[in-house]
C-alpha positions in Angstrom: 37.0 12.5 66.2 35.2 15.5 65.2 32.9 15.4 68.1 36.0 14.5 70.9 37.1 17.8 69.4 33.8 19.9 69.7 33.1 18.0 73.3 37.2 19.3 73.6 36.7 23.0 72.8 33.1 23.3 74.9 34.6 22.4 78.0 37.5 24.5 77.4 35.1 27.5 76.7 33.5 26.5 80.1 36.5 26.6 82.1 37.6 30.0 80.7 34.5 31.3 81.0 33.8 30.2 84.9 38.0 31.6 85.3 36.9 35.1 84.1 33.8 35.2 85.8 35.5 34.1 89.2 38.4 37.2 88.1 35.8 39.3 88.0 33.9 38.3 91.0 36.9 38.6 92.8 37.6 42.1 91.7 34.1 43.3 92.4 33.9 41.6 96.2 36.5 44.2 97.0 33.3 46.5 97.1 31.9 45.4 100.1 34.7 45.7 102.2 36.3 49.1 100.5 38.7 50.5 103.9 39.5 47.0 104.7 40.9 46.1 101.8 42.4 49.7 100.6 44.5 49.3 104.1 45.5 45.6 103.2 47.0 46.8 100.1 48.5 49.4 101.3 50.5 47.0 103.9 50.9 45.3 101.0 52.3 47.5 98.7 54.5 49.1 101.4 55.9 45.8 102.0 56.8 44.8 98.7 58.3 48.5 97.9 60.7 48.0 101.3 63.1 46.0 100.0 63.0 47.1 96.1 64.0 50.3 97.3 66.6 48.9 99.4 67.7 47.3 96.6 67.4 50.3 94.3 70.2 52.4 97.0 72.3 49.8 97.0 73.0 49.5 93.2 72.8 53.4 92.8 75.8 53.0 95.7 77.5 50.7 93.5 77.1 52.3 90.2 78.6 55.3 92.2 81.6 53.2 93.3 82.1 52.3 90.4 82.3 56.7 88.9 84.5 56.8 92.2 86.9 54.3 90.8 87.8 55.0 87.5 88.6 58.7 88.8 92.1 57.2 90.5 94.4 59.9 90.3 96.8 59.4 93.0 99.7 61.7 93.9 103.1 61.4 94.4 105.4 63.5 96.7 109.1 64.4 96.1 111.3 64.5 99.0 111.1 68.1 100.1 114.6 70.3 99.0 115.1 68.3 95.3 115.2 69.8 92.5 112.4 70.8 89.5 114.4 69.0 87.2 113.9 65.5 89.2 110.4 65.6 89.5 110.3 66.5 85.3 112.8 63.5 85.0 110.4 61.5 86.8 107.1 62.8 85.3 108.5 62.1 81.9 109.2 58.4 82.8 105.6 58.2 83.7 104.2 59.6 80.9 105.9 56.6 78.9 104.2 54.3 81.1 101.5 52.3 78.9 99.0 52.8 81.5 99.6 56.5 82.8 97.3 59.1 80.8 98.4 61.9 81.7 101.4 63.3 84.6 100.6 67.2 85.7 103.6 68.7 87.8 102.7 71.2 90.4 105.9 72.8 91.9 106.6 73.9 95.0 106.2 77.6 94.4 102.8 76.8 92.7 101.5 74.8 96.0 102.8 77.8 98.1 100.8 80.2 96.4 98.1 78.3 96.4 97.9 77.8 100.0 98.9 81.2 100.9 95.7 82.2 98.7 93.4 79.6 100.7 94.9 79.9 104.5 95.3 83.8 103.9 98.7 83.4 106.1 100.6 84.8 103.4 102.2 87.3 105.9 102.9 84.3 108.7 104.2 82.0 105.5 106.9 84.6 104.5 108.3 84.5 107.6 109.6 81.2 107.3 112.5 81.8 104.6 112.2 78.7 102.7 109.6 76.6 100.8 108.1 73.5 103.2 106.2 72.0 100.6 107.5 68.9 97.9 107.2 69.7 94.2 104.1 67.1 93.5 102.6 64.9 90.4 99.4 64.5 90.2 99.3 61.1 87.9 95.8 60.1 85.8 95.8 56.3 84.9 93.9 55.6 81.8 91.0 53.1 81.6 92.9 50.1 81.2 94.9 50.5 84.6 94.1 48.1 87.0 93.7 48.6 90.3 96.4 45.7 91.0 98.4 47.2 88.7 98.4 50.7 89.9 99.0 49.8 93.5 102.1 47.9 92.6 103.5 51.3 90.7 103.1 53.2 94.4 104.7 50.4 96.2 107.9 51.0 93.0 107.3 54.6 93.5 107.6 54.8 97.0 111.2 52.7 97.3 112.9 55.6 95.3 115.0 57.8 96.9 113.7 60.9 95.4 110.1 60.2 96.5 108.7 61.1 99.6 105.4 59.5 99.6 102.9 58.4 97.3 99.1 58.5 97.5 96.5 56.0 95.9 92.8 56.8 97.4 91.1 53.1 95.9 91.1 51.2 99.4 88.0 53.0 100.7 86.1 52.1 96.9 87.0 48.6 97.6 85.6 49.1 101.2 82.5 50.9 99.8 82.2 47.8 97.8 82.2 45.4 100.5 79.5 47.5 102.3 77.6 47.6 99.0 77.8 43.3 99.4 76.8 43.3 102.9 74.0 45.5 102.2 72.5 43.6 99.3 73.0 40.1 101.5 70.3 42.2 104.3 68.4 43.6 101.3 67.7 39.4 100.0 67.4 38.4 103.6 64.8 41.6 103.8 63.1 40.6 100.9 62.3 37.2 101.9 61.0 37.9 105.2 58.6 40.8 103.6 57.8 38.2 101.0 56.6 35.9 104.2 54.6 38.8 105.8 52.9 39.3 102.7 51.9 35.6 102.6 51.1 36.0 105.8 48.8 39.1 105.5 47.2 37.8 102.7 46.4 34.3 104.7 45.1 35.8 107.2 42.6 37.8 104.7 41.4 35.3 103.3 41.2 33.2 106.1 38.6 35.9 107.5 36.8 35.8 104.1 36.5 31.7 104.4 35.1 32.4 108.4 32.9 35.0 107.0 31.2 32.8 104.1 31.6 29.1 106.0 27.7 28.8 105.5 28.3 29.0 101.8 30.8 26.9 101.4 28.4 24.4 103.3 25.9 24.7 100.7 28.0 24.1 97.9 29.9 21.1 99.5 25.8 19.9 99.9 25.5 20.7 96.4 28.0 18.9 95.3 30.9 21.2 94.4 34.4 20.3 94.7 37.2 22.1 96.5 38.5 23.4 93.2 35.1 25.0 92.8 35.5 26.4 95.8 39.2 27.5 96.1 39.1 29.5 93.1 37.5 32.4 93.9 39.6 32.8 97.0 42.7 32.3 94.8 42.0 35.1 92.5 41.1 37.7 95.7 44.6 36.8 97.1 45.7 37.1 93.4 44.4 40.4 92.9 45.3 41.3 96.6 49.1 40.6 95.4 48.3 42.5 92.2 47.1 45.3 93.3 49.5 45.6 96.3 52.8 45.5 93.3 51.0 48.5 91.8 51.2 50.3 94.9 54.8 49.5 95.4 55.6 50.7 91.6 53.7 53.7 92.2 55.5 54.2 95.9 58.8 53.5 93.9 58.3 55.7 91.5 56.9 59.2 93.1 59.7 58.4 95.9 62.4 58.6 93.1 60.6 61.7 91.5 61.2 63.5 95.0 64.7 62.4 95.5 66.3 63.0 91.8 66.8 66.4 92.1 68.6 66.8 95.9 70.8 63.3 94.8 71.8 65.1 91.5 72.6 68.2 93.3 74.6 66.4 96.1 76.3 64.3 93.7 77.2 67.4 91.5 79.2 69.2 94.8 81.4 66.1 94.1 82.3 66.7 91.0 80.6 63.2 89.6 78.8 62.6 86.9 76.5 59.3 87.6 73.0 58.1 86.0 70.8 57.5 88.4 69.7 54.3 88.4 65.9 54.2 88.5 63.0 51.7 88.0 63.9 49.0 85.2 62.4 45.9 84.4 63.6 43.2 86.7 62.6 45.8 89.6 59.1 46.1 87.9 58.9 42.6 87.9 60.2 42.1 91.0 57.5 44.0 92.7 54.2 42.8 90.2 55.6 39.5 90.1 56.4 39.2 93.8 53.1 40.7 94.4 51.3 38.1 92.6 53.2 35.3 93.6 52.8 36.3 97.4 48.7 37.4 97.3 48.2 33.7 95.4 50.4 31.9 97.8 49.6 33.3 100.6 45.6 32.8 99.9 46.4 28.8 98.9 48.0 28.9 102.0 44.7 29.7 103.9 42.0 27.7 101.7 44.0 24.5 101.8 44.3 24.6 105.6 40.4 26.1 106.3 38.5 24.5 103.1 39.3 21.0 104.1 37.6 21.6 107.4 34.7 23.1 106.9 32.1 20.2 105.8 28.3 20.4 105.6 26.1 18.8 108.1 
């Protein structure tokens, strides 16, 4: 029993051994072919970035919808000629609403003033005797205000005789948000088809690499080596092909949203929206090393189980 186990654990040290050494190998064949391989990572790398900053956009985009939504104030017009004491009758019914926050009135001599301010027609405007313009409530829903809910208070609004229109801005969010869908169904479809080129760079690699060192592979099929023996070292260069090609995405990822922080902050500040910026977390790091990996190993047991099995000494 006690030798089982020893016999158990040398062989074990063996095979870790003859793992690292062909890791290492691997590593250090890069050397030989140093602008070759620096573009094939590159390729790489740009690949895998593609589509995780595709998919970064599109859940910064939703995260925005999502600011733009719960800021659904909506306005409601009252029928131009009533009185200030309807639309304080009114406002007053709404603030006892359970899901209205807050009701602001702005008369009609208030929007006049205003607008005589911004057009600078003041002159023209006094010309016309008597106020155009509604008395208006601007109405702020709180949190718990659903959008379902909110639209069926315009529709009740708008029926009364007093009101002249209302206005609820959430159609376009929900719009945004079926963009936001369509655009992460092309982001996966993106992703895949990268994904597939990466394979397919990678097999291609190595394939080269098997072309390139047929004569040794002849020699150690003489010698008696198995295709295990010789596969692995061509699994760990498409290994750290994959490898190193993620690190180049993260890298890509990350000095690309270094340079665009500060403009997005600035744009999104003109709108009056405050928003965290969704950056590089975990399941985007591990979709780009992960994906990496994944694609350099399976794209170079792609290439040695096709173009190992033929080549056979003489």
């Amino acid at each position: 029993m006690a030798r089982n186990k020893a016999n158990l654990n040398s062989q074990f040290q063996r095979w870790r051994k003859l793992h690292i050494r062909n890791c290492v190998d691997a590593l250090l064949e890069f050397r030989s072919q140093p602008i070759a391989t620096a573009l094939t990572v590159a390729v790489i790398g740009i690949a895998l970035a593609l589509p995780a900053s595709l998919n970064l956009l599109v859940q910064n985009g939703r995260s925005l919808a999502g600011t733009w939504e719960s800021a659904r104030d909506f306005s409601v017009y009252i029928k131009p000629g009533e009185q200030l004491t309807v639309a304080n009758t009114l406002a007053e019914e709404l603030r006892n609403l359970s899901s209205i926050d807050t009701v602001i009135i702005i008369t009609a001599d208030e929007a006049m003033n205003d607008f005589k301010e911004a057009s600078g027609l003041g002159e023209v405007l006094e010309t016309l005797g008597t106020n155009p313009l509604p008395h208006t409530l601007v109405v702020r829903p709180n949190e718990a205000a659903t959008v379902l809910e909110l639209a069926a208070l315009g529709e009740e609004l708008s029926t009364r005789p007093i009101v002249d229109m209302v206005k609820i801005d959430t159609e376009w969010v929900a719009r945004l948000n079926a963009i936001l869908d369509f655009l992460n169904r092309i982001v996966l479809m993106g992703s895949l088809l990268l994904i597939i080129a990466v394979v397919i760079i990678v097999g291609n690699t190595i394939r080269l690499d098997i072309q390139n060192r047929r004569d040794e592979i002849e020699v150690l099929k003489l010698l008696g080596a198995s295709d295990g023996f010789v596969r692995r070292p061509f699994l760990y260069i498409g290994l750290w092909y994959g490898l190193i090609g993620g690190g180049i995405a993260f890298l890509l990822l990350q000095v690309g949203g270094w340079l665009l922080a500060a403009p997005l902050e600035r744009l999104i500040g003109l709108y009056a929206t405050e928003i965290n910026l969704l950056g590089m977390d975990r399941a985007t790091t591990l979709f780009v090393i992960g994906g990496g990996i994944l694609s350099g190993w399976g794209g170079a047991w792609s290439a040695v189980s096709r173009h190992l099995a033929i080549i056979q000494p003489k």
